[in-house]
Residue, then its C-alpha position, 0 to 999 in steps of 0.5 A: x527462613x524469612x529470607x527465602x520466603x523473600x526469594x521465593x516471593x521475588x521469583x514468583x513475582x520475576x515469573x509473572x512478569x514473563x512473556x511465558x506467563x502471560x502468552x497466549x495462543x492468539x500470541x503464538x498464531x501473531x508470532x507465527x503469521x509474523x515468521x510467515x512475512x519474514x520467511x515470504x521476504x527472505x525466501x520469496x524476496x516478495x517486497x522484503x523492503x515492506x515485509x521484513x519490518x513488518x514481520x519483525x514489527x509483528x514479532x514486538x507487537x505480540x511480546x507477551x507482557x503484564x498489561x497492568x504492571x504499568x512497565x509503559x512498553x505496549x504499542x498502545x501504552x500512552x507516552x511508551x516508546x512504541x506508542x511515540x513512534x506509533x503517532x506518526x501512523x495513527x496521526x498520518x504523518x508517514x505517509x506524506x513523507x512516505x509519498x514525498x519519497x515516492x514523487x522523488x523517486x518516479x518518473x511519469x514519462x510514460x503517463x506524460x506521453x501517453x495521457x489515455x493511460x490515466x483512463x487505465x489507472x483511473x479503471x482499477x480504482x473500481x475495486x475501492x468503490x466495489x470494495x467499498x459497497x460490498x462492506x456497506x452491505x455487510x454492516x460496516x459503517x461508511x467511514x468503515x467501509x471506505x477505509x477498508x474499500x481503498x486496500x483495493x487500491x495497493x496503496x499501503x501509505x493511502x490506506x493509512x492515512x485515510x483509515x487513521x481519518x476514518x476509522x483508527x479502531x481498524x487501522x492495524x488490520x487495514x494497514x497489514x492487509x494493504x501490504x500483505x497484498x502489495x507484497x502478493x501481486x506476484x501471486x494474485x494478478x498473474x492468473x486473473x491477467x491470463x485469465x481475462x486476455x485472450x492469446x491475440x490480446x496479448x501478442x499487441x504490441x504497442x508503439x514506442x512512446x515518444x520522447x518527453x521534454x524537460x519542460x513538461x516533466x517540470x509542468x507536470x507536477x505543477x498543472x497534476x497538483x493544481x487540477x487534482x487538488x481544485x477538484x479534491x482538496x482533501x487529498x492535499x497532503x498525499x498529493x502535494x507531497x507526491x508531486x512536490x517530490x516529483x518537482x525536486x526531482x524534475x527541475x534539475x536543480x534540487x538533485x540533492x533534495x530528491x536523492x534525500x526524499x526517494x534516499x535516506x528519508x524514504x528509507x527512514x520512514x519505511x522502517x519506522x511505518x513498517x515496524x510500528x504497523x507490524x507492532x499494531x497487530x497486537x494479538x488482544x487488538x487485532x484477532x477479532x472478526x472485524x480483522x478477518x472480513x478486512x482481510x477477505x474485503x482486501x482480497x475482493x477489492x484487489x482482485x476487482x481493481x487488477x480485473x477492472x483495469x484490464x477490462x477497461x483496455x479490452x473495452x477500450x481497444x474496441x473504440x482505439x483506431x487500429x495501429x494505437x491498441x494498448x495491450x490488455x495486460x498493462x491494465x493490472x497496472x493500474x493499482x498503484x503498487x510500482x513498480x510491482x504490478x508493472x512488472x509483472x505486465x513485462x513478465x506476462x507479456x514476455x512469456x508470450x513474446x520475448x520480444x514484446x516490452x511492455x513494462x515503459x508502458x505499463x508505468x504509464x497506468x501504475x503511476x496514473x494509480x497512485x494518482x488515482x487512489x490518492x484521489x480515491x481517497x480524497x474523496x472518501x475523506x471529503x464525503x465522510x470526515 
């Protein structure tokens, strides 16, 4: 008898420790939003590099388990495995490395050609600052306010780093909402782009950009370091690893180290980013209000961002001699999410024209953005660290 009473007690104990004992509908709606990402990358082939990891990392993160049990496998568990790789995002380690990568692997041709172009991507960070005043109005702190405003930018790794400055209580949510957006331009830009342009504006077609040097690819990286970080030092460690990156690419004799940085490592990273950021979505930490106004302010900040840089080339045409009009519809170009957004002016561009190229120059602006929230964002982190 008492051995099946000891039976009885280790299944009863075994049952505890279960996710079904512990679950509750918030996991289930975590686990469903986690499937929703895996079904958009795989069906949808919306930025599955991004959402698969996500997704999946949504899925670990909302595991139900016995918080006191002292097992050390939760995400915010001190010294759990999770929680180690979790550092890299909560302490800012991957996006540098995650930048490093995007240096290695951009060409800023277009924007060295056509320097005006840096106006463009500097336009659409409107959407952080307007982002950024609307959550001060709703009674959000200032560091809050401008870690939440930078998602206006689509700048994923740059929403990490400055919220895990400012305000780390929010980092989860900020973190999935950068990249949910990131991986819906498809869907959010294209009415706003038709819907701000007229069927003349998006006939213009813009010269071809001129040929660019060896040596000014090579300066480039030196002379954008140097006159962005003397201006905002705090954006050092996304900046000098963006053009370091784009150095080793350039200067044509580190082709090893770049194919490493935009290759392997970048590719290393982003696994880990993804997974750890979609694990933070732990349904306890992560569904409360503060969550859903982040999201609806992401949504605001990146409809402001598309919106402002293509008004920006509207307003700006009007000023531009005849034969040098740039086509309003590279100016949702300017958020930083390469090479989506760019691609996306090609597309609208080429349903009005078949002829009509615009994604070379559209890379001119999408570039300038990942400059620009990157500059955006040393300047929140200055005013407010």
């Amino acid at each position: 008898m008492e051995f099946l009473t000891f039976l009885y007690d280790n299944l009863i104990d075994f049952l505890e420790f279960t996710a079904f004992a512990n679950a509750t509908p918030e996991h289930f709606a975590m686990i469903i939003a986690g499937l929703f990402f895996i079904y958009l990358a795989v069906k949808k082939n919306f930025e599955p590099m991004l959402l698969i990891p996500i997704g999946f990392g949504i899925l670990i993160g909302n595991i139900p388990f016995k918080i006191d049990a002292g097992l050390e496998i939760g995400i915010y568990e001190e010294g759990s495995v999770l929680n180690i790789l979790y550092q890299g995002v909560s302490c800012g380690w991957y996006p540098p490395i995650v930048f490093l990568g995007i240096g290695a692997m951009t060409d800023f041709s277009s924007l060295i050609s056509n320097p005006k172009l840096m106006l463009v991507g500097a336009a659409a960070q409107f959407g952080i600052f307007g982002a950024y005043m609307i959550a001060l109005s709703l009674g959000f702190e200032p560091n809050q306010a401008a870690a939440i405003g930078i998602i206006g930018g689509a700048d994923g790794p740059t929403a990490i780093f400055l919220s895990s400055k400012l305000a780390p209580n929010l980092m989860g949510a900020i973190a999935v909402s950068a990249y949910s957006y990131m991986a819906l331009v498809p869907i959010i830009q294209p009415p706003i782009m038709r819907l701000l342009t007229t069927k003349k504006e998006r006939l213009i077609r813009m010269k071809p950009a001129r040929a660019v040097s060896h040596t000014e690819k090579v300066m480039f990286p030196i002379i954008g370091l140097l006159l962005t970080c003397f201006l905002v030092p705090s954006g050092l460690p996304l900046l000098g690893m963006l053009f370091f990156g784009n150095l080793l690419k350039e200067s044509g004799v580190t082709t090893r180290l770049a194919k490493t940085a935009s290759g392997p490592l970048m590719d290393s990273i982003t696994i880990l980013l993804g997974l750890t950021v979609g694990a933070s979505t732990q349904a306890s930490e992560f569904l409360t209000a503060n969550s859903i106004w982040i999201f609806l302010l992401g949504f605001v900040a990146f409809i402001i961002a598309s919106a402002s840089g293509v008004l920006f080339v509207k307003v700006f045409n009007l000023i531009l001699p005849k034969g040098q009009k740039i086509n309003p519809l590279i100016g949702n170009a300017g958020v930083s999410a390469v090479p989506m957004s760019a691609r996306i002016s090609q597309n609208i561009g080429l349903e009005y024209d078949p002829t009509n190229y615009l994604l070379m120059h559209a890379m001119g602006p999408n570039v300038a953005g990942v400059i620009g929230s990157a500059v955006a964002a040393g300047v929140l982190l200055g005013f407010l660290a």
